[in-house]
VOPAGU-2260 file (C-alpha; in pm, 1 decimal, decimal comma):
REM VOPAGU-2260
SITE   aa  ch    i         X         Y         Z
SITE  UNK   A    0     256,0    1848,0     713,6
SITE  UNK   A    1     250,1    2221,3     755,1
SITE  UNK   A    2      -3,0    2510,4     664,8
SITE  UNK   A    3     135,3    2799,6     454,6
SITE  UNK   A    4     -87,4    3124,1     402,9
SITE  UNK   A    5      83,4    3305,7     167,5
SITE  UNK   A    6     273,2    3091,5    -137,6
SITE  UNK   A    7     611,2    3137,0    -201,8
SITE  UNK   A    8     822,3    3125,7    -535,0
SITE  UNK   A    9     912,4    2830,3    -423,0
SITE  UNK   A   10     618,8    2637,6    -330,7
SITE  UNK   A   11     481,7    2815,5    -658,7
SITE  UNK   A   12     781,8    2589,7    -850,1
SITE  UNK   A   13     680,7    2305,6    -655,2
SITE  UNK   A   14     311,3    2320,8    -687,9
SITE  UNK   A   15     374,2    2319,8   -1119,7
SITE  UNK   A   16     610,6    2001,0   -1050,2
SITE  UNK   A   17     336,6    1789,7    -856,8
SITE  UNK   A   18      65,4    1938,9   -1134,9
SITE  UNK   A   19    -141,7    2171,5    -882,8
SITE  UNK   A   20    -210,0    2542,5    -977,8
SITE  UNK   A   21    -199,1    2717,2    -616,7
SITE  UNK   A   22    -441,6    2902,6    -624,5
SITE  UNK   A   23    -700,0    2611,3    -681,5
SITE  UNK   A   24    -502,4    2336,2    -539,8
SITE  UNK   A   25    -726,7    2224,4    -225,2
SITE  UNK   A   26    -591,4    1930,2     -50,9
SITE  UNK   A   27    -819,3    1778,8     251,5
SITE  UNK   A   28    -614,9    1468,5     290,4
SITE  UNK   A   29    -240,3    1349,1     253,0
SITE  UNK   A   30    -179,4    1206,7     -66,6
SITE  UNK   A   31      84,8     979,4    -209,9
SITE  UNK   A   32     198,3    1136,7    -488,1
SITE  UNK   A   33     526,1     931,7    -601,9
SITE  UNK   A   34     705,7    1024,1    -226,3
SITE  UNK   A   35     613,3    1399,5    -312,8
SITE  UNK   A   36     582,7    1669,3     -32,6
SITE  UNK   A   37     219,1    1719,4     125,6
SITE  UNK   A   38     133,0    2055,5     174,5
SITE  UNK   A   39    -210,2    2203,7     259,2
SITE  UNK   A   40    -266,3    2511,4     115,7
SITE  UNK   A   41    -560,9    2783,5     239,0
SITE  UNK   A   42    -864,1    2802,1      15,7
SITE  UNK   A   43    -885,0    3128,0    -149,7
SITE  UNK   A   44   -1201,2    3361,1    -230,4
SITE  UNK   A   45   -1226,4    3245,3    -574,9
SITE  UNK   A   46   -1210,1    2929,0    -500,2
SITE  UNK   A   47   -1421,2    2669,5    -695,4
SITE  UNK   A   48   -1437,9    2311,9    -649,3
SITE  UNK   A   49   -1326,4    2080,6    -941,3
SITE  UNK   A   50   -1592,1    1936,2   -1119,4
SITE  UNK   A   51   -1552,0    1549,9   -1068,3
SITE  UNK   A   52   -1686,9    1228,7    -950,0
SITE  UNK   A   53   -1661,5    1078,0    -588,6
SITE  UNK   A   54   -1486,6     802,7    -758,8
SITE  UNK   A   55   -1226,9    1015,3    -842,5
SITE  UNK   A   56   -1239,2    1209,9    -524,9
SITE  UNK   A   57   -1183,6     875,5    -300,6
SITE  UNK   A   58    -880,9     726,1    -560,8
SITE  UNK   A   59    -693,1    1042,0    -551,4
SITE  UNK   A   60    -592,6     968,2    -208,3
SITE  UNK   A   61    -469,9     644,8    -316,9
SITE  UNK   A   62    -282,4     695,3    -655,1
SITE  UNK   A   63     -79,0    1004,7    -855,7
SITE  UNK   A   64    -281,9    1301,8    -954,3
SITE  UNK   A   65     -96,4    1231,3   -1327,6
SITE  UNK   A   66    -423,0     975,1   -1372,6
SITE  UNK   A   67    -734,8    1114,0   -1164,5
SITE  UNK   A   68    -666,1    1498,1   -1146,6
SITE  UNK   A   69    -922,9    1677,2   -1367,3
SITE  UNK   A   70    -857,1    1799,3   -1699,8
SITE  UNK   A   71    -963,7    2169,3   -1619,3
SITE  UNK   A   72    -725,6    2147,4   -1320,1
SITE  UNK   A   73    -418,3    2079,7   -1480,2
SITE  UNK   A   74     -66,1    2233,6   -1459,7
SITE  UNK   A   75     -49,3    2533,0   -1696,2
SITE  UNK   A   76      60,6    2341,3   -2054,1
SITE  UNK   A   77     116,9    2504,0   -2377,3
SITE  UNK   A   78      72,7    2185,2   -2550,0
SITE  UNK   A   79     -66,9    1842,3   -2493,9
SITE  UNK   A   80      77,9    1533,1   -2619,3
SITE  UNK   A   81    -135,7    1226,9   -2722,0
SITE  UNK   A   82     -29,8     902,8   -2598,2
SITE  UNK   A   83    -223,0     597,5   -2603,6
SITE  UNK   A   84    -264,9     309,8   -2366,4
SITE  UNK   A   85    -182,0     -29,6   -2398,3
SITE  UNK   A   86    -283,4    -236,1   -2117,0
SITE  UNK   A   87    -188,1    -627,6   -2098,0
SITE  UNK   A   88    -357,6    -770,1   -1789,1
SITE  UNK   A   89    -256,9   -1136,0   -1664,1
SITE  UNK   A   90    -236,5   -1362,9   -1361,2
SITE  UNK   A   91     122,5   -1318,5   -1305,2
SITE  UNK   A   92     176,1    -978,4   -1384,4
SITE  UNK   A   93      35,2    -637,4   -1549,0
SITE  UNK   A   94     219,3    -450,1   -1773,4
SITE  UNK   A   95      70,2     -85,8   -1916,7
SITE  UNK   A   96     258,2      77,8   -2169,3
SITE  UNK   A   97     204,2     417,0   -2279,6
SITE  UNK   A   98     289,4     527,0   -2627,0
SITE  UNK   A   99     294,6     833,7   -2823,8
SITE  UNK   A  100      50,8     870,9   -3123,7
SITE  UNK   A  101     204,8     867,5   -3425,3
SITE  UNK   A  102      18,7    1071,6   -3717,1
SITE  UNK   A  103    -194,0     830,7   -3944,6
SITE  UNK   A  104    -112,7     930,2   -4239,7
SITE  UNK   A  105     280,3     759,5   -4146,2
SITE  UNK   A  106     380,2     418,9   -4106,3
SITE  UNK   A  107     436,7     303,4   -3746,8
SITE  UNK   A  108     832,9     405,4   -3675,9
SITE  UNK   A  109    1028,8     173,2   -3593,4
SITE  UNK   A  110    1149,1     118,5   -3301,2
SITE  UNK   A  111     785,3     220,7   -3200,5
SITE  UNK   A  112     742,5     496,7   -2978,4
SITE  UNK   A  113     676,3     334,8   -2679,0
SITE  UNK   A  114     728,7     653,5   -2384,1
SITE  UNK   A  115     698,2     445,8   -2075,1
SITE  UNK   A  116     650,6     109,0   -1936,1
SITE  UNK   A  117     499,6      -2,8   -1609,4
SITE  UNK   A  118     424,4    -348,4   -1445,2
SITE  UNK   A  119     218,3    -441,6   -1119,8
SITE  UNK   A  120     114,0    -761,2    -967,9
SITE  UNK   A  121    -267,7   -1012,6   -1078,9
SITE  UNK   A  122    -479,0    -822,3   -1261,4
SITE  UNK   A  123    -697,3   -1128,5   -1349,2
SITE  UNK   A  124   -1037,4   -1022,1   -1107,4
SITE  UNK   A  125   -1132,3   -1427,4   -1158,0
SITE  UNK   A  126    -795,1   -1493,8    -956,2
SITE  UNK   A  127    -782,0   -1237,7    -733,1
SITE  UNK   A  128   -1102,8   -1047,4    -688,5
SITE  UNK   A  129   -1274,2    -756,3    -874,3
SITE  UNK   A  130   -1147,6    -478,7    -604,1
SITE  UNK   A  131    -759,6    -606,1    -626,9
SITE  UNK   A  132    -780,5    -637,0    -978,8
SITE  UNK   A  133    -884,2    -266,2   -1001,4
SITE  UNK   A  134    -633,0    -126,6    -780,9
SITE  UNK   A  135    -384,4    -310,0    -976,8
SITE  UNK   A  136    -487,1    -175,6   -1292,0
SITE  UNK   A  137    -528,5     189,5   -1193,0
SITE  UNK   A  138    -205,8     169,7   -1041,4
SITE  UNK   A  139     -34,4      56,8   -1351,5
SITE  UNK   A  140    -205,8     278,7   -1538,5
SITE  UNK   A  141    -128,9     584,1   -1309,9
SITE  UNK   A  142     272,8     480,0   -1312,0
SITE  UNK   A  143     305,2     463,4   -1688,3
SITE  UNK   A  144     116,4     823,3   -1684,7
SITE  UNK   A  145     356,1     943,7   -1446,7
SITE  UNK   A  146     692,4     800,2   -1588,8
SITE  UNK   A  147     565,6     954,8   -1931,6
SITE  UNK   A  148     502,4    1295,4   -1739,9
SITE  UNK   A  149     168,4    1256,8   -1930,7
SITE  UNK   A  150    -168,5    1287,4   -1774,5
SITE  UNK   A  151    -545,1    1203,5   -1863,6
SITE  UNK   A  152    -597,7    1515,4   -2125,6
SITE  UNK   A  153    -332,0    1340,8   -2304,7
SITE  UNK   A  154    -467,2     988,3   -2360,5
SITE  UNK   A  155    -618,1     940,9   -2689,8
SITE  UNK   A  156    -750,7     617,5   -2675,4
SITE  UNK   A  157    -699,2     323,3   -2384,1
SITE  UNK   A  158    -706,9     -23,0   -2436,9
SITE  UNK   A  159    -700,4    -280,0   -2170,3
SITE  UNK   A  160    -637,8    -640,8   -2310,9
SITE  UNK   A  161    -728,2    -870,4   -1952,4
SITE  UNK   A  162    -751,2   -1203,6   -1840,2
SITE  UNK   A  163   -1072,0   -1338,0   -1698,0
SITE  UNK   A  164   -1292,2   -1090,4   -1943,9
SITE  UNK   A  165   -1448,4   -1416,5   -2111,9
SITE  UNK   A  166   -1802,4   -1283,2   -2157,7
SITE  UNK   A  167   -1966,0    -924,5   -2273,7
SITE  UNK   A  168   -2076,9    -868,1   -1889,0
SITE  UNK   A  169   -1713,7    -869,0   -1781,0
SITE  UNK   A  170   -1636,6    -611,7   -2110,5
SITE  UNK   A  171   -1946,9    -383,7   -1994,2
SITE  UNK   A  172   -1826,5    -368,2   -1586,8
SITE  UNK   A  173   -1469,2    -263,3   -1708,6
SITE  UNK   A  174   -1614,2     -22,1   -2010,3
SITE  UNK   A  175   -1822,7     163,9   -1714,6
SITE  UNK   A  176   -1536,6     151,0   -1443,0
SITE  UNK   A  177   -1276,3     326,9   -1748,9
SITE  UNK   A  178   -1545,0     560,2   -1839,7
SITE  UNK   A  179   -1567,1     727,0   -1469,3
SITE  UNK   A  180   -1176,1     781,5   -1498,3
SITE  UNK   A  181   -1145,0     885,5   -1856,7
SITE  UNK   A  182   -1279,3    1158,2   -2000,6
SITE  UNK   A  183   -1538,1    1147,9   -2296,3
SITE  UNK   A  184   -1320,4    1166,7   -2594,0
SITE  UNK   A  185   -1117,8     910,0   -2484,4
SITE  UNK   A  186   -1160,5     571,5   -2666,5
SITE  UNK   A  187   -1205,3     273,0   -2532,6
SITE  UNK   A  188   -1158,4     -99,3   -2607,3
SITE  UNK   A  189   -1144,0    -439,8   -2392,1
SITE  UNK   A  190   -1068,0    -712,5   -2468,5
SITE  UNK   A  191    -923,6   -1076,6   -2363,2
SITE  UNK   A  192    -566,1   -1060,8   -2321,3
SITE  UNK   A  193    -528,8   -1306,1   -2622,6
SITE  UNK   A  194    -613,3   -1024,8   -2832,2
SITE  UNK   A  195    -353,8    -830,9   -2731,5
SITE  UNK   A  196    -111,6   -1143,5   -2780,5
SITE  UNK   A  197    -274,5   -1174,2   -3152,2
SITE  UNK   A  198    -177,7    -824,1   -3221,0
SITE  UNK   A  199     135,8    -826,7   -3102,3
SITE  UNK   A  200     232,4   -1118,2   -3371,6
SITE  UNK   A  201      62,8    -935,1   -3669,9
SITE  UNK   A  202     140,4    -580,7   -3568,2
SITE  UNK   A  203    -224,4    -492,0   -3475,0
SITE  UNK   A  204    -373,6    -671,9   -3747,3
SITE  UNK   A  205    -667,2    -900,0   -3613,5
SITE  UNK   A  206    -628,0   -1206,1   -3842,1
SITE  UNK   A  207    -527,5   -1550,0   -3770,9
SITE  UNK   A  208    -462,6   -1745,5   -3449,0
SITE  UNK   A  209    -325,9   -1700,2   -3108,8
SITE  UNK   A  210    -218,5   -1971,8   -2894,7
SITE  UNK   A  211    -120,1   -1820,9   -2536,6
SITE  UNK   A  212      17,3   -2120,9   -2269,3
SITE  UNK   A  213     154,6   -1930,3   -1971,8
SITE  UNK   A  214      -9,9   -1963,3   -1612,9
SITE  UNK   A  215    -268,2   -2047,5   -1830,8
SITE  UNK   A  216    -359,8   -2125,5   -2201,6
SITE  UNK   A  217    -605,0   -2043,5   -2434,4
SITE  UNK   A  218    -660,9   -2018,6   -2859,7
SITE  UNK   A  219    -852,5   -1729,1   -2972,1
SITE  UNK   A  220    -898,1   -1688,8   -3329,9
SITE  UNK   A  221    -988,3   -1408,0   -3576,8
SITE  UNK   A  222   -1127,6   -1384,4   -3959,5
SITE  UNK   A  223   -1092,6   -1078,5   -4143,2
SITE  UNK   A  224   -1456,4   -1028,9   -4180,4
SITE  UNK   A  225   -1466,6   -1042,7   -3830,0
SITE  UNK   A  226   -1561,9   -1309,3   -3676,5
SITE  UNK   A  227   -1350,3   -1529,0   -3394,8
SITE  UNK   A  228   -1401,4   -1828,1   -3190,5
SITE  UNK   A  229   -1195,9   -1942,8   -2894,9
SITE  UNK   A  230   -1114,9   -2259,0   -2699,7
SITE  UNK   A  231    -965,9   -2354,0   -2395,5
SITE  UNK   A  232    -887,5   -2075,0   -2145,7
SITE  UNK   A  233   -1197,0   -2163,4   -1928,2
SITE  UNK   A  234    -934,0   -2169,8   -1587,7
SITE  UNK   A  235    -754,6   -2431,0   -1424,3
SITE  UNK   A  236   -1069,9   -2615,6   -1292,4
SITE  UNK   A  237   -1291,9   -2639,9   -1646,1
SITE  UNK   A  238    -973,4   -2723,0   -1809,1
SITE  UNK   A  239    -584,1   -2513,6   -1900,3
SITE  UNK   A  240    -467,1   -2863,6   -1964,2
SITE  UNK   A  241    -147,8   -2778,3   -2157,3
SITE  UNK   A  242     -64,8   -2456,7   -1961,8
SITE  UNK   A  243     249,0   -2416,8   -1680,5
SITE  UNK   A  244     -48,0   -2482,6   -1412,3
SITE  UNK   A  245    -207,0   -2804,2   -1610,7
SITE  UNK   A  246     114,7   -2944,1   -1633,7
SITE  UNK   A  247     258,1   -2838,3   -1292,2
SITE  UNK   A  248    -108,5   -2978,1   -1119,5
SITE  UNK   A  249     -40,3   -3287,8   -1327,8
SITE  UNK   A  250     330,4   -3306,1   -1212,2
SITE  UNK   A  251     168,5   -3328,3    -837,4
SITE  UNK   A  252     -93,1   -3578,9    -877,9
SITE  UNK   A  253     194,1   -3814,8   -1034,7
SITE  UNK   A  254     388,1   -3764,7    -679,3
SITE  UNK   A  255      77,7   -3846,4    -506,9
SITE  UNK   A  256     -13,0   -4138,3    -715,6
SITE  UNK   A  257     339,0   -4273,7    -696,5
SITE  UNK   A  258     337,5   -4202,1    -328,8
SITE  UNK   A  259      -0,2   -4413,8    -294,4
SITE  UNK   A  260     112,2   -4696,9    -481,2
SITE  UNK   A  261    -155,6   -4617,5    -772,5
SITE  UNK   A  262     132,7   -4481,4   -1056,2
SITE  UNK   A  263     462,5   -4566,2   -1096,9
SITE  UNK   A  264     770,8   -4423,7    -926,1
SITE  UNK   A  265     880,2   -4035,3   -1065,8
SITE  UNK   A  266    1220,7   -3824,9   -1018,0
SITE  UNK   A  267     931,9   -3581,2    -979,1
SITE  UNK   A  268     882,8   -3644,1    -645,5
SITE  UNK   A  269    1214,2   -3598,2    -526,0
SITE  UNK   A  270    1302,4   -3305,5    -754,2
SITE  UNK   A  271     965,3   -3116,0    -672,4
SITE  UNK   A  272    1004,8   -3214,3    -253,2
SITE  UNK   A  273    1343,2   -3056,9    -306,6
SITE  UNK   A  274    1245,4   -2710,9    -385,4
SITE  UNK   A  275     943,5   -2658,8    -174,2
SITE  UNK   A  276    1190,0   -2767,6     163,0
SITE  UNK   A  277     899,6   -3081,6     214,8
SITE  UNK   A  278    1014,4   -3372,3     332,8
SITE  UNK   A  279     706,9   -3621,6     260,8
SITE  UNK   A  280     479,8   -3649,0       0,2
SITE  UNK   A  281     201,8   -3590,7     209,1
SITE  UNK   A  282     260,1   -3291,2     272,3
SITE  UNK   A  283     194,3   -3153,4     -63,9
SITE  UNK   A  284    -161,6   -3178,6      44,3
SITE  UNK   A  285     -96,5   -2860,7     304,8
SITE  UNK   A  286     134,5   -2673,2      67,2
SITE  UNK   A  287    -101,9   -2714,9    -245,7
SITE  UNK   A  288    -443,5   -2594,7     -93,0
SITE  UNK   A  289    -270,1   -2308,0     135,0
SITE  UNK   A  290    -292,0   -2047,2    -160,5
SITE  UNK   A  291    -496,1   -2030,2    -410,3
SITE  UNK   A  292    -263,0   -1864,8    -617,9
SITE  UNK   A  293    -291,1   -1991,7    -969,3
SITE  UNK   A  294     103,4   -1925,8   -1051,7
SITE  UNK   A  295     227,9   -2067,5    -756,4
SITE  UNK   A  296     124,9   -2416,1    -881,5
SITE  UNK   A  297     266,8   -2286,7   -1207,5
SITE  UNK   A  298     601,7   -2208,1   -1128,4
SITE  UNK   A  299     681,5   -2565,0   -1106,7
SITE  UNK   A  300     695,2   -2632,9   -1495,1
SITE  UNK   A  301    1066,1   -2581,7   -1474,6
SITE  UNK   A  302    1130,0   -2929,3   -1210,9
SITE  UNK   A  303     912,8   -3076,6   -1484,8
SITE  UNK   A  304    1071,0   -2993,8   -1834,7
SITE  UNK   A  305    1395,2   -3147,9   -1643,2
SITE  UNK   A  306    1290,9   -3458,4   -1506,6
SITE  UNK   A  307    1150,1   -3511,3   -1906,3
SITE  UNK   A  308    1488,1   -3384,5   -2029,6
SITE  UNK   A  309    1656,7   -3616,8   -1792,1
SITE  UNK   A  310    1376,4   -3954,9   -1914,4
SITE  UNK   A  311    1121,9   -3969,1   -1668,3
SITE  UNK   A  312     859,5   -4121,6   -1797,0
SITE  UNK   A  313     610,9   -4003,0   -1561,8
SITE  UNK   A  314     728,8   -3622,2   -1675,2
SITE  UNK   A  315     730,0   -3733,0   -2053,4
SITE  UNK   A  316     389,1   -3818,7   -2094,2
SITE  UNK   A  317     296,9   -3500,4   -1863,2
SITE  UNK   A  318     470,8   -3295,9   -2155,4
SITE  UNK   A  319     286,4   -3523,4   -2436,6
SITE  UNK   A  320     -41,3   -3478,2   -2322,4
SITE  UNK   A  321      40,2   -3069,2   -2307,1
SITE  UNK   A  322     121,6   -3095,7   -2648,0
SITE  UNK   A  323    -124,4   -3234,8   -2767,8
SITE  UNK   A  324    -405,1   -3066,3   -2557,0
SITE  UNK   A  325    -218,2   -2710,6   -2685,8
SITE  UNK   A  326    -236,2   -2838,1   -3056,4
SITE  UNK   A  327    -590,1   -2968,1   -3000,5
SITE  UNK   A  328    -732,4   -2624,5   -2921,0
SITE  UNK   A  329    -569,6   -2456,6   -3207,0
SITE  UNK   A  330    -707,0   -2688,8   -3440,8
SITE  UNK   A  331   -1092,4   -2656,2   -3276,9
SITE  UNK   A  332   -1029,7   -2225,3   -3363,0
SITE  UNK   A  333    -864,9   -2295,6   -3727,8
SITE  UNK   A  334   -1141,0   -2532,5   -3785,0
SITE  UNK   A  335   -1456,6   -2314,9   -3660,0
SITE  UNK   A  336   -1335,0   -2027,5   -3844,3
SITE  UNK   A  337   -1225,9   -2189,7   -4188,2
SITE  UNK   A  338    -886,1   -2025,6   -4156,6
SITE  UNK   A  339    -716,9   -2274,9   -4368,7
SITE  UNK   A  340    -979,5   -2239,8   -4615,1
SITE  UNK   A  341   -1218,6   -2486,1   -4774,3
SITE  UNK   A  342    -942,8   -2732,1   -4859,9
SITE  UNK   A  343    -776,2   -2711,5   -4533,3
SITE  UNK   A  344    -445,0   -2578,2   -4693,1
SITE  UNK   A  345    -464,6   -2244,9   -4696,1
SITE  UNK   A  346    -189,8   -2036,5   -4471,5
SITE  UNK   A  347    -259,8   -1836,5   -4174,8
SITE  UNK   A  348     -77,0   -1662,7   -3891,4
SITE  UNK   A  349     -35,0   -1873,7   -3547,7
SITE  UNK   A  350     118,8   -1649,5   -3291,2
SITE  UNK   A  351     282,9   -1816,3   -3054,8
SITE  UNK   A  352     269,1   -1647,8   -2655,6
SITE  UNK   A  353     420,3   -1798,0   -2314,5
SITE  UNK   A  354     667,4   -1917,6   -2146,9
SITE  UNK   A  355     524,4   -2332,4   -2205,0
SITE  UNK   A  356     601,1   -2262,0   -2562,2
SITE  UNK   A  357     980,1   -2157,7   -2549,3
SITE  UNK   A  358    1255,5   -2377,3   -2570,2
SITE  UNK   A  359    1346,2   -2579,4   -2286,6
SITE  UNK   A  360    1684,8   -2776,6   -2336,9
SITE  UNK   A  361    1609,3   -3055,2   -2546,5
SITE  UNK   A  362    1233,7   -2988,0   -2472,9
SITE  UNK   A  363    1064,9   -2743,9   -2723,1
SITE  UNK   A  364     728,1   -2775,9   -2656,6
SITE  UNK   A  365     645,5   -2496,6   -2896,6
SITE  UNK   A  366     811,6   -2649,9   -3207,2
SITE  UNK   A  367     582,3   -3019,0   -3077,8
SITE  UNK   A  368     331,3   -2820,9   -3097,9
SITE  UNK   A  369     337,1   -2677,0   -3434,1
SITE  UNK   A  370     456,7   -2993,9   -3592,5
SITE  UNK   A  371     136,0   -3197,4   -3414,3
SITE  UNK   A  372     -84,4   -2898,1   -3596,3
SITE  UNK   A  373      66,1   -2892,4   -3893,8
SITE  UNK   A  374     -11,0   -3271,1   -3948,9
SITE  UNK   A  375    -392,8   -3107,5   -4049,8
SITE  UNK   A  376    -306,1   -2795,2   -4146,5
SITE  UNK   A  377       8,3   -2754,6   -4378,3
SITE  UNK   A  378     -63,8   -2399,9   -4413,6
SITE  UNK   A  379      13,7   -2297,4   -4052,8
SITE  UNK   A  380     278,6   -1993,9   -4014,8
SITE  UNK   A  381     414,0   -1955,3   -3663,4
SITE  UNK   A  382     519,0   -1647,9   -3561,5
SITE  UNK   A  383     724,6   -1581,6   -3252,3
SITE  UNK   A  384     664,6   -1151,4   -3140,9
SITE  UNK   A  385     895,7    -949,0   -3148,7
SITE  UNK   A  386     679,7    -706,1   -2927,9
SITE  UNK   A  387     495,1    -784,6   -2591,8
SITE  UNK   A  388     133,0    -826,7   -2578,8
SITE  UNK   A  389     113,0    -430,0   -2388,4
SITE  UNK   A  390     255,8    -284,3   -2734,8
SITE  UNK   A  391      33,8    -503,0   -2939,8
SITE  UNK   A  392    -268,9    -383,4   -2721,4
SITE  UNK   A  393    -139,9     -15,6   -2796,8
SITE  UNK   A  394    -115,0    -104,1   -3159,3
SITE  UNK   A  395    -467,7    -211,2   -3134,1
SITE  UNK   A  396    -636,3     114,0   -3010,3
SITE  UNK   A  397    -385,3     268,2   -3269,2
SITE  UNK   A  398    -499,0      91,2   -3568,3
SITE  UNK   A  399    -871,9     168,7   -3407,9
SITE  UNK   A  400    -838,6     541,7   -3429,3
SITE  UNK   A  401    -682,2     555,9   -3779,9
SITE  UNK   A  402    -943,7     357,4   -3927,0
SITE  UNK   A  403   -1184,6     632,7   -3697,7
SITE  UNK   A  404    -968,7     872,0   -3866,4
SITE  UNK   A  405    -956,4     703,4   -4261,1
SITE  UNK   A  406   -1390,4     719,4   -4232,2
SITE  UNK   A  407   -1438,9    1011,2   -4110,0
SITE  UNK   A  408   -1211,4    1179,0   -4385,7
SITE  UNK   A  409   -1379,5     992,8   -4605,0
SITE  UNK   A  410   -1757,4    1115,8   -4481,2
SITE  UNK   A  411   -1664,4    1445,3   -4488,2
């Protein structure tokens, strides 16, 4: 680090590339902005302290200035772009996606004008705490800012589409934690991430039917007056039977059983021994309570799809019982809502999320699925995205401000 008294062209130049003005730019402590330089520069007489929050204060140590520098401090800018936020927060990964508002008086352009894309790590707090969870998401948030060269004057509108936000408390405690980084005009939605998976089927449309069976599963409904319902998605202990973890957990209580003489003999136990390096059943007992981590269990669909493909029983009813718990919690949504209509044959959108429901050799759990569902409801229309859940959680806060946009025009 050095001290420089008197700024330079140069360090001018590179004070407008890391956003800092000079003459107001007071750093106390190093920061880690994206491998940038850290220079300390001398306070000068008229000097006044950005106005901000200690929350602020205490993550700008942590993360790029592009997200918590204050919009009075920023770089000199002749104009401001909008962008908007999409935020898709799960228990494998994060993925923020920052794209530029469109006018809304035109059609969404297509390709959409998606500016940047960032991923980080669990962002689900249920899986791995409410502090980790944060840090993931600012971090996310910050690198899509950055990659965009976009900072907080330019968001529009944010919304975060998470995991684990089951209940209106979890909605409120996020709300307040994006209020103290955001400023006021900013809007702001959360959501569950199945909303976000919805969206990204009907283009930011909330109608129809989600079924999401990743890590975890979980069908979350909407009507067009409104209203929505949801089953499943309660976590691996009250019940994501049908998910990559319910099946994977299942996979290893059929080794067990097998291995205790209590169920019948499996290629599981050889094929699943085989790629954790174990050489005894009994030691799945160690390796399965070791880590809580949710996906870990979950990345062991794969070793089951191809003992079913290859006619293990044991595997094949594993995969049954998926289907039919996946199908089952569909049909509890379509039901509650009456999105088939009174007669039960009305059509409606199923959007279809996760890696469970893709094709898996001769294994398409996804296509089981449907056809066990469409047995009650004829009028069922899978759709497959062709977007990820991060654009259909932009295209949520989109569609948000343009209806903002259509009443206020229409007030006025």
């Amino acid at each position: 680090m050095c001290i420089l008294q008197s700024p330079s062209p140069f360090i001018q130049l590179l004070c407008r590339l890391v956003d800092f003005r000079y003459d107001q730019a007071v750093i106390f402590k190093p920061l880690s902005l994206c491998c940038r330089p850290n220079f300390l520069f001398p306070k000068p007489p008229h000097y006044k302290p950005p106005i901000t929050n200690h929350y602020c204060q205490y993550h700008q140590t942590r993360f790029p200035n592009f997200l918590f520098q204050e919009e009075t401090e920023s770089p000199v800018v002749t104009t401001v772009k909008k962008v908007i936020l999409g935020i898709d927060g799960g228990t494998a990964s994060t993925v923020c996606i920052c794209m530029s508002l469109t006018p809304f008086d035109q059609q969404l352009p297509d390709p959409l004008p998606v500016l940047a894309r960032a991923v980080a790590g669990c962002s689900n707090h249920n899986s791995v705490g409410e502090s980790a969870a944060r840090e993931t998401l600012e971090k996310v948030m910050a690198d899509a800012l950055a990659e965009s060269r976009s900072t907080r004057a330019s968001v529009q509108a944010v919304c975060l589409s998470a995991s684990g936000v089951d209940h209106p408390k979890d909605q409120h405690r996020i709300l307040t934690w994006l209020r103290e980084i955001f400023p006021m005009h900013v809007r702001l939605f959360v959501e569950n991430d199945a909303v976000a998976a919805l969206s990204s089927g009907t283009m930011g449309k909330l109608h129809g039917c989600v079924l999401i069976a990743g890590t975890g599963t979980i069908a979350y409904g909407f009507t067009e007056d409104g209203r929505e319902a949801r089953a499943a998605g309660a976590g691996p202990v009250l019940g994501d039977w049908g998910s990559a973890y319910g099946i994977s957990a299942q996979a290893l209580t059929a080794v067990i059983r097998a291995y205790d003489g209590r169920g019948p003999q499996t290629t599981l136990t050889q094929s699943i021994l085989e790629k954790l390096n174990l050489s005894s059943p009994d030691e799945l007992i160690g390796w399965t309570y070791s880590d809580p981590s949710w996906a870990r269990i979950a990345a062991l669909l794969p070793i089951v799809v191809s003992c079913a493909d290859a006619g293990d029983l044991a595997a094949i009813n594993i995969l049954f019982d998926a289907v039919h718990e996946l199908a089952s919690s569909v049909k509890a949504v379509v039901a509650r809502l009456e999105l088939c209509g009174e007669d039960g044959k009305d059509s409606f959108p199923l959007v279809m999320v996760g890696g469970v429901l893709e094709a898996n050799k001769r294994w398409d759990i996804g296509n089981e699925v449907i056809n066990c569902i469409s047995k009650d409801f004829p009028g069922v229309l899978p759709i497959r995205p062709k977007v990820e859940p991060a654009v259909g959680a932009a295209l949520l806060a989109w569609s948000s401000l343009m209806r903002q946009c259509h009443q206020e025009a229409s007030t006025s």
